[in-house]
C-alpha positions as CSV (number, residue, x, y, z in Angstrom):
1,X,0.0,0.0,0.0
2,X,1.2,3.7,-0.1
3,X,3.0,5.5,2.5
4,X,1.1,8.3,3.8
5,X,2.0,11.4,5.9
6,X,1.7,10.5,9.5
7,X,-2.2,10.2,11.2
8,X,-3.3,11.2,7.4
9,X,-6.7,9.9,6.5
10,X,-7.1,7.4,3.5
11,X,-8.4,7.7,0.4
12,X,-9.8,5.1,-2.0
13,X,-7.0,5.9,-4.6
14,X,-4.5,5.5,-2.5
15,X,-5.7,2.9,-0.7
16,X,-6.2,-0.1,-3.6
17,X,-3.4,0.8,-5.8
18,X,0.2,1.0,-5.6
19,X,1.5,4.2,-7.9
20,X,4.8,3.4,-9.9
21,X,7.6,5.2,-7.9
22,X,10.8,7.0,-8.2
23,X,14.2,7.9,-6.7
24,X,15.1,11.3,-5.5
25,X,17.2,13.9,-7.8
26,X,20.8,13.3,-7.5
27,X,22.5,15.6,-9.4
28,X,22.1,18.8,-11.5
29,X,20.1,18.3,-14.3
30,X,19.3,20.3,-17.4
31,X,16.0,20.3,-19.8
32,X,14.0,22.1,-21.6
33,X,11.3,22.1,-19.0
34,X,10.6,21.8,-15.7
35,X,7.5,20.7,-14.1
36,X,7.0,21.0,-10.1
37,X,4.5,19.0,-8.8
38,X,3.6,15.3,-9.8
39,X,0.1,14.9,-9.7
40,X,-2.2,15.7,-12.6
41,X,-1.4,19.1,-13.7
42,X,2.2,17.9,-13.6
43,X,2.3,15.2,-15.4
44,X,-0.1,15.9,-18.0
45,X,1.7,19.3,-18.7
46,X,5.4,17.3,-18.8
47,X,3.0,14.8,-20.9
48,X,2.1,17.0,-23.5
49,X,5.0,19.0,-23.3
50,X,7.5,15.2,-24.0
51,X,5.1,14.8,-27.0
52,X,5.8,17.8,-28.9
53,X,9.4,16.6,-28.7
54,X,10.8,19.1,-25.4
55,X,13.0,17.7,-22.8
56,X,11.2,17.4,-19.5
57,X,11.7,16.3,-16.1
58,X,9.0,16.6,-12.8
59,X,10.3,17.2,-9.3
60,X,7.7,16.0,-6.5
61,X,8.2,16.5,-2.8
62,X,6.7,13.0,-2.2
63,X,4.9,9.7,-4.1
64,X,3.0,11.2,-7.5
65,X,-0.3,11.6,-7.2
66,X,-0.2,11.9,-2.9
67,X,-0.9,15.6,-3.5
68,X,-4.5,16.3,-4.0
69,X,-5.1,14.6,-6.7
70,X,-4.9,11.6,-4.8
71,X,-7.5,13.6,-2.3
72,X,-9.8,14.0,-5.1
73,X,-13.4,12.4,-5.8
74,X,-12.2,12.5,-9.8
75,X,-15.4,14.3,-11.4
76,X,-14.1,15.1,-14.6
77,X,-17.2,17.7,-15.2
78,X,-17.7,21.1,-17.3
79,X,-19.9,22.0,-14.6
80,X,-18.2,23.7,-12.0
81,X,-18.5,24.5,-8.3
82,X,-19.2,28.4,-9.1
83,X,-22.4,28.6,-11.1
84,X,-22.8,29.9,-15.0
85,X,-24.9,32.5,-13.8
86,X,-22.3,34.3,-11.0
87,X,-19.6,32.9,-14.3
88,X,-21.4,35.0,-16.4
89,X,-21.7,38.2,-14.5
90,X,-17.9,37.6,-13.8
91,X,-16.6,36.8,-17.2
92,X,-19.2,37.9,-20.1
93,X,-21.8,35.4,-21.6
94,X,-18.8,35.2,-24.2
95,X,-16.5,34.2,-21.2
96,X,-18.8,31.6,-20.0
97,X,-19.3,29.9,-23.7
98,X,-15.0,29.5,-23.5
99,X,-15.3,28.2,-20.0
100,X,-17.8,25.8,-21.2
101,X,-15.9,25.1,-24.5
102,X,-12.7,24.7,-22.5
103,X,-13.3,22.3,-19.9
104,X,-15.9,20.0,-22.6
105,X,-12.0,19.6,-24.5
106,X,-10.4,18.9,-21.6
107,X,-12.3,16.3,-21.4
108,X,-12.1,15.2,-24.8
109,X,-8.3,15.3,-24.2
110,X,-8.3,13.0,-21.2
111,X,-10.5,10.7,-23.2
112,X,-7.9,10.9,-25.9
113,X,-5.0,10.6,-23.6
114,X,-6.5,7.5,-22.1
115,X,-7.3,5.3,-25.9
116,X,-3.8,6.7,-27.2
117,X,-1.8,5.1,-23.8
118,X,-4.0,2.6,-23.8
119,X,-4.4,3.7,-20.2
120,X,-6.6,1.0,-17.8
121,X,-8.1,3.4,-15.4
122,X,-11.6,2.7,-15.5
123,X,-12.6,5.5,-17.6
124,X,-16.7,6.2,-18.2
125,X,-18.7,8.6,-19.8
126,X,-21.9,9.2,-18.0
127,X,-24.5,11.8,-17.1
128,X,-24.4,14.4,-14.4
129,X,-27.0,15.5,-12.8
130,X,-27.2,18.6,-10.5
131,X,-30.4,19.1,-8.2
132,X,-31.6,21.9,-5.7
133,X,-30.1,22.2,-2.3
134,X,-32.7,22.7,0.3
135,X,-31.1,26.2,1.1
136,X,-31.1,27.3,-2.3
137,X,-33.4,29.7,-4.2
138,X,-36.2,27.7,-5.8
139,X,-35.3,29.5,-9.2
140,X,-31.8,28.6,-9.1
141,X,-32.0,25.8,-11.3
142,X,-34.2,27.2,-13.7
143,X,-31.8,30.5,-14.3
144,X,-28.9,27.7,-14.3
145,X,-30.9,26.5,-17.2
146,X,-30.8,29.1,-19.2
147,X,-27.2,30.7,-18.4
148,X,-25.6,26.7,-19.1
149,X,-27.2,26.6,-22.7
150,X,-26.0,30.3,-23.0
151,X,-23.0,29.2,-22.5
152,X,-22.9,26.0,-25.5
153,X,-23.6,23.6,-23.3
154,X,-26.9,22.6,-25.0
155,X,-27.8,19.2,-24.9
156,X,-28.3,20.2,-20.7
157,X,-32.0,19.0,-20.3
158,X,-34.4,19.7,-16.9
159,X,-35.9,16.5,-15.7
160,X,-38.3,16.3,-13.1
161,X,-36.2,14.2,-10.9
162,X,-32.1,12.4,-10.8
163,X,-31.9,8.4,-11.2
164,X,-31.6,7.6,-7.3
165,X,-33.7,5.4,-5.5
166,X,-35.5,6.0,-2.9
167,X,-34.2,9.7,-2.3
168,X,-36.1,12.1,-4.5
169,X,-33.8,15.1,-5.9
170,X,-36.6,16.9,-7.1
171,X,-35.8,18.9,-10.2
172,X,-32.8,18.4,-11.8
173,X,-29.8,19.7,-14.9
174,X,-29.3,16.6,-16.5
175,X,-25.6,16.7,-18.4
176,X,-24.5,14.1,-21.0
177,X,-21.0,12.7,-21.3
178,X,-19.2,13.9,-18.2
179,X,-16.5,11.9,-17.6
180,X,-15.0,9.7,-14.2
181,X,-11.9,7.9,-13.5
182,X,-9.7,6.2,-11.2
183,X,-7.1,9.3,-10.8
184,X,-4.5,7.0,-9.2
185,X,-4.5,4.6,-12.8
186,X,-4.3,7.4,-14.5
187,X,-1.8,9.0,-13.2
188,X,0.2,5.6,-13.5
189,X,-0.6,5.7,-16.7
190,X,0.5,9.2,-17.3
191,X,4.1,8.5,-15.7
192,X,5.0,5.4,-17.4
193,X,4.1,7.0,-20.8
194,X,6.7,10.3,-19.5
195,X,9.5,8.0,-19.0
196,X,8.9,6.2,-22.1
197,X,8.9,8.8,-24.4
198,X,12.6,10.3,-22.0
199,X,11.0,12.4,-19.7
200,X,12.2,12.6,-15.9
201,X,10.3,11.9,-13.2
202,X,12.1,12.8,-9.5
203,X,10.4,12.1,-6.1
204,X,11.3,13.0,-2.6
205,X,13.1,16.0,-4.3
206,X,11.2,19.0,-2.4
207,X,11.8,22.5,-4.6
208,X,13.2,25.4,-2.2
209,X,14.5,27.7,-4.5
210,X,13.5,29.3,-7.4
211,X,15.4,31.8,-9.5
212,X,14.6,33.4,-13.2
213,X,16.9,35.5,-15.5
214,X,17.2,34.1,-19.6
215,X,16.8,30.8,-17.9
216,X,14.8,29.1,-15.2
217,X,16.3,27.5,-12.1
218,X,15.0,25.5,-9.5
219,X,17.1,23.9,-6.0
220,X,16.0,21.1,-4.2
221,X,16.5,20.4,-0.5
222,X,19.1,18.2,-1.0
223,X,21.1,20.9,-2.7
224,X,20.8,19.7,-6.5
225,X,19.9,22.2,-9.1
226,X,17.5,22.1,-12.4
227,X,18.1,24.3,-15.3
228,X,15.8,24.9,-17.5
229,X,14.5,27.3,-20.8
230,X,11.1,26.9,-18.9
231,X,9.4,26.5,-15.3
232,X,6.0,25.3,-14.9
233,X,5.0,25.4,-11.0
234,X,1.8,22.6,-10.9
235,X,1.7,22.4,-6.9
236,X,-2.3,23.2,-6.4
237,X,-0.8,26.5,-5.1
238,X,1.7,28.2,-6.4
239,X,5.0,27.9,-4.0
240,X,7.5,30.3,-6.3
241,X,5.7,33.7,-5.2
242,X,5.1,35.4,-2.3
243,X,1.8,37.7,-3.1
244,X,1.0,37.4,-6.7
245,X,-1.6,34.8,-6.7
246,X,-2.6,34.0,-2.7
247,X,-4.4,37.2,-2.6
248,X,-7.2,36.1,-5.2
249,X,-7.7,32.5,-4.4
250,X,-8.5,31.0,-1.0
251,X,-8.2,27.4,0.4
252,X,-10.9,25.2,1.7
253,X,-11.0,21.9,2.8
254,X,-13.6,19.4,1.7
255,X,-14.2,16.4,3.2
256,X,-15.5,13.0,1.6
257,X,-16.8,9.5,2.6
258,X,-16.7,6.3,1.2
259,X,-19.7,3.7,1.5
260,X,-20.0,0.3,0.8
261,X,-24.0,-0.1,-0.8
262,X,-25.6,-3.3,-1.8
263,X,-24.2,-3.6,-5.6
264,X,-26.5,-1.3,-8.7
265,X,-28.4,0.4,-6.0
266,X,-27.3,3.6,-6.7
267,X,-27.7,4.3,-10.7
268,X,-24.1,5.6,-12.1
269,X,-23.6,9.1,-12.6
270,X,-22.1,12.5,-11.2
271,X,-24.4,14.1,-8.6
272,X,-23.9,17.7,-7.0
273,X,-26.6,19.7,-5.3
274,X,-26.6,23.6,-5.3
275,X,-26.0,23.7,-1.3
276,X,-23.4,26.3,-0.1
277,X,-20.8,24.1,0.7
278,X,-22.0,22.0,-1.8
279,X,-22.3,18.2,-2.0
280,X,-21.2,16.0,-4.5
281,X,-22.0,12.2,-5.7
282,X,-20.1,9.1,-7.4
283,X,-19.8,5.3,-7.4
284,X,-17.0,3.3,-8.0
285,X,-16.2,-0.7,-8.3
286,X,-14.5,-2.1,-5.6
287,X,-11.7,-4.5,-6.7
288,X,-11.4,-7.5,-4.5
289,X,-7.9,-9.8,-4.6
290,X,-6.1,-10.4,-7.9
291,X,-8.3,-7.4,-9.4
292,X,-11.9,-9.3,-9.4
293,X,-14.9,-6.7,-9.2
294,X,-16.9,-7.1,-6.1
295,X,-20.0,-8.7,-7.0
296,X,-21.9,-7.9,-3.9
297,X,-21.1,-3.9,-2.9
298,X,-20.4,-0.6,-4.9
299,X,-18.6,2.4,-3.7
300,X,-20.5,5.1,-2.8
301,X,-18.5,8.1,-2.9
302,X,-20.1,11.5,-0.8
303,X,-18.1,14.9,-0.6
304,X,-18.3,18.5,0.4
305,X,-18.7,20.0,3.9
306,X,-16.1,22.5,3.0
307,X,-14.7,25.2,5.0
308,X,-11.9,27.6,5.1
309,X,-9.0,25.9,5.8
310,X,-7.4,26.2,9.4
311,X,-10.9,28.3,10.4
312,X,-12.8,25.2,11.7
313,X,-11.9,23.5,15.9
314,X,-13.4,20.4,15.0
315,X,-13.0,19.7,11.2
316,X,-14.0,15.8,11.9
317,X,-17.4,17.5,12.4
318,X,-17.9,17.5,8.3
319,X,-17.4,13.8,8.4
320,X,-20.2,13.3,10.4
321,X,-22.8,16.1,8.8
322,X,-21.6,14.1,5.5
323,X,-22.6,10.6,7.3
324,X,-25.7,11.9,8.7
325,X,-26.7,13.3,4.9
326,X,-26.1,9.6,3.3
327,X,-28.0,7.7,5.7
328,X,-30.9,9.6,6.0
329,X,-31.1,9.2,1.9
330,X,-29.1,6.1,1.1
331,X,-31.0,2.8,2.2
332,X,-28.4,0.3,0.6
333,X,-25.9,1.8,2.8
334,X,-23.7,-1.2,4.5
335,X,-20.7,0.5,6.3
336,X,-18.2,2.8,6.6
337,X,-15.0,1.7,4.5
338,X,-13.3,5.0,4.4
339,X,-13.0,9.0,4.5
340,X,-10.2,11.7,3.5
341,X,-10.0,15.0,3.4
342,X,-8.4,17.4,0.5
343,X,-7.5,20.9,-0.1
344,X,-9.4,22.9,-3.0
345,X,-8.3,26.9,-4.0
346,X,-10.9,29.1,-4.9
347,X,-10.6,31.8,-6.7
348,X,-12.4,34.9,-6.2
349,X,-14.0,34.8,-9.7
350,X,-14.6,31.3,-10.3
351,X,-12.0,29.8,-12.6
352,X,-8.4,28.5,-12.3
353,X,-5.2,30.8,-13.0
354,X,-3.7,28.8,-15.3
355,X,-0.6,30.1,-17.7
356,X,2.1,33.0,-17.3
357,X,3.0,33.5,-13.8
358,X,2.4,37.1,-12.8
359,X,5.3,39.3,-11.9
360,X,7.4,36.9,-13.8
361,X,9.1,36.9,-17.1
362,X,7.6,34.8,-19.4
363,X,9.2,32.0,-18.8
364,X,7.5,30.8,-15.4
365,X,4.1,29.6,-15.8
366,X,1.8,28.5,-13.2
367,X,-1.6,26.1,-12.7
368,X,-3.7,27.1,-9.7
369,X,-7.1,27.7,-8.5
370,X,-8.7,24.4,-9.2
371,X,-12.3,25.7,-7.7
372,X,-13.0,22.4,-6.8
373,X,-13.0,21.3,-10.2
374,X,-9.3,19.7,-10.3
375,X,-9.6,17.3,-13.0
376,X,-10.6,19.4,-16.0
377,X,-9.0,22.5,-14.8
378,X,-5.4,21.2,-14.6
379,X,-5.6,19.4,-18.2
380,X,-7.0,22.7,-19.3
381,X,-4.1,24.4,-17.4
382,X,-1.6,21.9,-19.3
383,X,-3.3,23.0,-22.6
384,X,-2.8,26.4,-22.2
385,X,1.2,25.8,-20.9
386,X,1.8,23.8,-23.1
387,X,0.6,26.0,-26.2
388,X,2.3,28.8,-24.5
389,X,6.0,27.6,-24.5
390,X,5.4,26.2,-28.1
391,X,4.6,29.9,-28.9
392,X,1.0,29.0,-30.1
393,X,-2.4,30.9,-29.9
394,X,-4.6,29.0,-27.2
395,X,-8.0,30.4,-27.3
396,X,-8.3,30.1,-23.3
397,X,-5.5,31.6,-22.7
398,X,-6.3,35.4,-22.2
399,X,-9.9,34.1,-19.9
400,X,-7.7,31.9,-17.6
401,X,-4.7,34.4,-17.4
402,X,-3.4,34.9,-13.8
403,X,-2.5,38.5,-14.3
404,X,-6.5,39.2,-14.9
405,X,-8.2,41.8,-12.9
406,X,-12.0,40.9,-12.6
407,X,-13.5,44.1,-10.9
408,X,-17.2,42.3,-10.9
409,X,-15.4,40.0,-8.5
410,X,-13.9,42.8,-6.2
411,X,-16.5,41.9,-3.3
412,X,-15.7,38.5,-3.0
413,X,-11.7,39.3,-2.8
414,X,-12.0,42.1,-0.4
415,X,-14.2,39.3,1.8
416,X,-11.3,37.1,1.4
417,X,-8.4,39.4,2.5
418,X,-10.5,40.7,5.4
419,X,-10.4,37.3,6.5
420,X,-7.1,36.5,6.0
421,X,-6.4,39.8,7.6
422,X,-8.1,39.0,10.5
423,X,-6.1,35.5,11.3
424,X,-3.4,37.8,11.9
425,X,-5.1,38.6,15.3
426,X,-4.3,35.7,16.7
427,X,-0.8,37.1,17.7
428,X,-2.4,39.6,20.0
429,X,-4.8,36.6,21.8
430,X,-4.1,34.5,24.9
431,X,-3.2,31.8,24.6
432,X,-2.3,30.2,27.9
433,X,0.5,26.9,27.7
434,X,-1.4,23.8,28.5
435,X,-0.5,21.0,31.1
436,X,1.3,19.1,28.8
437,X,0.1,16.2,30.8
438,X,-3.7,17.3,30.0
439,X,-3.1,17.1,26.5
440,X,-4.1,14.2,24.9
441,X,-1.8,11.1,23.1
442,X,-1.5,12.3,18.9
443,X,-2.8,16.0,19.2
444,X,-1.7,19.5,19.5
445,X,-2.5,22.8,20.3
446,X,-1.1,26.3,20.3
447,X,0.2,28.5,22.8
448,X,1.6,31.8,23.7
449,X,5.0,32.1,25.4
450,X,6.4,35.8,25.8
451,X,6.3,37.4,21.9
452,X,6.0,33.7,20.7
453,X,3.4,31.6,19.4
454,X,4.4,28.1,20.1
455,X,2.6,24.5,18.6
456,X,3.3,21.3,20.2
457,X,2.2,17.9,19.3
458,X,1.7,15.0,21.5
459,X,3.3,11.6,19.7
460,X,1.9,7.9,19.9
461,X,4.6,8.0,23.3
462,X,3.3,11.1,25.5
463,X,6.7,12.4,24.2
464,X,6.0,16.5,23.2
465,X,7.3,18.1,20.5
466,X,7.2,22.1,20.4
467,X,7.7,24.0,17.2
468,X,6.8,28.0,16.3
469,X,3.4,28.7,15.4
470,X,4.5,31.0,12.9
471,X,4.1,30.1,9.3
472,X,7.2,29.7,7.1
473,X,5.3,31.7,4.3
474,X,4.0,35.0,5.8
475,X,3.8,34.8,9.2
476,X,0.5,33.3,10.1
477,X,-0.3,31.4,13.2
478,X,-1.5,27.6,12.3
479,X,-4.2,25.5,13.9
480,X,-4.6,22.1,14.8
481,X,-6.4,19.7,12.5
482,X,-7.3,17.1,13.9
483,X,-8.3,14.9,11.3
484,X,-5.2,14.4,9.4
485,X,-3.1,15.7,12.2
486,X,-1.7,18.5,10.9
487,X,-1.1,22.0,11.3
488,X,-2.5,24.3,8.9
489,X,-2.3,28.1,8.2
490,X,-5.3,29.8,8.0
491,X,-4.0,32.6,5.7
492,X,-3.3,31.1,2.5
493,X,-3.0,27.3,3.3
494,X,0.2,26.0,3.9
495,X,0.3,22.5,5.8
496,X,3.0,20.6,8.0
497,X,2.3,17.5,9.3
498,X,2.6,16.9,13.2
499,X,5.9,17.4,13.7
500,X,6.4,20.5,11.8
501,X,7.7,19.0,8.2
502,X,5.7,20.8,4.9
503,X,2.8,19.0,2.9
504,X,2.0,21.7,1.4
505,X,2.3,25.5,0.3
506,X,2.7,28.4,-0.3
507,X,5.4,27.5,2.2
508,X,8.0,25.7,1.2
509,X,10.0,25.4,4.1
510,X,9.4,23.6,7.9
511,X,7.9,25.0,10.9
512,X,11.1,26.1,13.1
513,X,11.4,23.3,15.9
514,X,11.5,24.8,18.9
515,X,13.4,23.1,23.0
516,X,11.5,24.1,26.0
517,X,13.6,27.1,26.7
518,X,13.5,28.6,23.2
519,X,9.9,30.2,23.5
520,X,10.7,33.3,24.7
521,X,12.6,34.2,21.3
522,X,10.9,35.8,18.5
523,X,10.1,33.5,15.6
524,X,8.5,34.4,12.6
525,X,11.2,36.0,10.5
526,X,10.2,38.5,7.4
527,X,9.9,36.0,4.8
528,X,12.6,37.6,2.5
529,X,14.7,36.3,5.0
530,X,13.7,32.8,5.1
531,X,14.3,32.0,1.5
532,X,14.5,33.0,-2.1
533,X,11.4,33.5,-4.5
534,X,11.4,33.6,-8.1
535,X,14.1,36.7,-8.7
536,X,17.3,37.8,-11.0
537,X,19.6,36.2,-8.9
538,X,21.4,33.6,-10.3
539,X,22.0,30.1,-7.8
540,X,25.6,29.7,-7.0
């Protein structure tokens, strides 16, 4: 089975299938491109990118795919989290018929991907269905309507109700030819064509530098350095910058649960209500030993419960609003097999950033801002790259471009960078040190001690482990989460698991480990300090 980071929940994807892997980077290493981050934006950008004849290589901190991709429910859908009708006062009806357009050929492309490989990753076409959330307005669906076939999408249709028995949706978007996958196959699927056409592929080689003049440059941990003509930075959020992006997306984490139910009791499709969070439906087969498919029980796949990241106490709470909402509408229901959590960036108008990297020279490219819709908008994201360092036209590219402005959006990113600004409170708060003795085997909690802020973990032992509070990436004090026992930042979403080490950015660096008679010292450190960005400087 795959190695997870420690007290991390389980997936399904990551659970029944073992990934191909790959040794560290163990030299310096030049190529046309390179690609940092191994899950699907990655590795479909250094996909396309090998079959148009450039030199490519991937850098991943961990396994491929244990990012979120692996995290993922795998809708492969052109209809997204936001709504067309907020998309279309956002971007134009014109904008909404290329979002439409864009994530349909995405699509299309992963299909194509998939028969040309001759990739086994139990790929389906099938209908998706969307339905009204009891706290939506009763129009909603009916102004979806009309703003979706606006938008191209015109084979939508309004039934009177979704193909689920014994739980009655109501009136319901019925979309033709969605698309859903294993993500893990996939991605296998992915990195065994890479390396078979010469591409690279480098695991356990965490990025910590990056540096830009005529020519890319990126440093690893362990001290080796990639040169390159190009950078492509595919790491759910971008860890190169400081400000550029963070200000207009913000993370969430969504939460989903995995059923056994009695075999064809739950018709196939992709379900999603209008509910703010939203909630979102799949099956899968379950594969027994030596790849046999169950003949008894299906998967039943439930998401959403999302919240902004680090902002919730008891984030295991959306597992069990999520449990409560299956039962009371899913009689075939057997057990509990498993649940995860994963990490989704929203952006304040709706769509991904997904091409030249802003602040950059044009060179440095970045795919970001999934908006829960992960699957179509990184192959999207890949398109656009990919079209971009060939020096060809992409049709996308200008509506997707993370330099845009959208002023219609304005409301919703002042809301978000209120909020952010308000975490920053928590330095002025009390936070009393707990009796170490009080707190309880495999959790932390945070603290003040003198100017510090201070997080300590209790291990599997009772032995504690104190590290600063402060976030590696600009200075915000993380939180507990309990469910994969982590810390997270509530500011723009960097992660470390319990003892401090990175999972995710925009930080790329650890928490600063902290003995008992270090708290009194200051310790978050202007960021400039910590570590370079994307700049002029050459490495030496």
């Amino acid at each position: 089975m795959n190695q997870l980071h420690p007290g991390e929940s389980l997936s399904v994807w990551l659970d029944n299938y073992d990934l191909p892997t790959f040794s560290p980077l163990k030299e310096n290493l030049n190529v046309d491109v390179c690609i940092v981050g191994g899950g699907i934006a990655g590795l479909t950008t250094a996909y396309s990118l090998m079959k148009e004849g450039k030199s490519v290589c991937v850098l991943e901190s961990f396994e491929i795919g244990s990012g979120q991709t692996g995290r993922s429910t795998a809708h492969g859908s052109a209809v997204l989290g936001t709504r067309y009708v907020d998309l279309e006062l956002y971007h134009s009806e014109e904008g909404t018929r290329l979002i439409a357009q864009s994530h349909t050929a995405a699509l299309d492309r992963i299909e194509h991907i998939v028969n040309k490989e001759k990739i086994d990753c139990d790929l389906e076409r099938l209908t998706g269905y969307l339905f009204q959330g009891d706290d939506s307005e009763s129009d909603l669906l009916m102004r979806e309507h009309h703003a979706v076939r606006r938008a191209g999408l015109i084979y939508a249709k309004m039934l009177d109700d979704a193909p689920l028995t014994n739980f009655k949706t109501g009136h319901c978007l019925a979309f033709p030819r969605q698309l859903q996958f294993h993500p893990g196959k996939y991605l296998a699927g992915l990195a065994n064509a890479i390396v078979a056409g010469g591409g690279r592929i480098f695991t356990h080689s965490h990025a910590v530098e990056f540096h830009n003049r005529d020519f890319a440059a990126v440093k690893t941990q362990d001290g080796n350095i990639v040169t390159a003509s190009s950078l492509v930075v595919a790491t759910n959020t971008p860890i190169n910058d400081v400000f550029a992006i963070h200000t207009k997306q913000a993370p969430y984490r969504t939460y989903a649960i995995g059923f056994h139910v009695i075999k064809d009791s739950v018709a196939k499709g992709l379900y999603w209500d209008t509910s703010d969070p939203y909630r979102y439906i799949r099956t899968e087969k379950i594969h027994e030993s030596e790849g046999a498919i169950s003949e008894k029980y299906d998967l039943l796949i439930i998401g959403g419960e999302d919240h902004k990241t680090g902002q919730e106490n008891h984030p295991e709470h959306s597992f069990a609003k999520i449990e409560e909402w299956a039962r009371a509408r899913f009689s075939t229901i057997v057990n509990l097999v498993y649940r995860w959590s994963g990490q989704v960036m929203e952006p304040v108008d709706g769509i991904g950033f997904l091409g030249h990297n802003p602040l950059d020279r044009d060179n440095v490219y970045v795919i970001t801002g999934d908006a829960g819709n992960g699957i179509t908008h990184s192959t999207i994201g890949a398109m656009i790259v990919t079209d971009q360092i060939l020096q060809r036209e992409n049709p996308w590219e200008e509506l997707y471009n993370p330099s845009r402005i959208s002023l219609l959006s304005t409301p919703n990113y002042l809301r978000e960078n209120l909020n952010v600004a308000g975490q920053y409170g928590k330095w002025l708060s009390f936070s009393p040190k707990p009796h170490i003795e009080d707190l309880r085997i495999n959790e932390g909690t945070v603290f003040r001690e003198g100017v510090g802020m201070v997080a300590v973990y209790k291990n599997q032992t009772g032995v504690a482990h104190y590290m600063s509070a402060a976030c590696p990436h600009l200075g915000g004090v993380v939180s507990w989460n309990n469910v994969e026992k982590s810390w997270d930042c509530p500011c723009h979403g960097s992660r470390f698991d319990c003892y401090g080490k990175v999972l995710e950015g925009p930080a790329v660096q650890d928490l600063k480990k902290l003995e008992s008679d270090e708290f009194v010292e200051p310790d978050f450190i202007p960021v400039e300090q910590q570590y370079p960005r994307v700049t002029d400087v050459p490495i030496i």
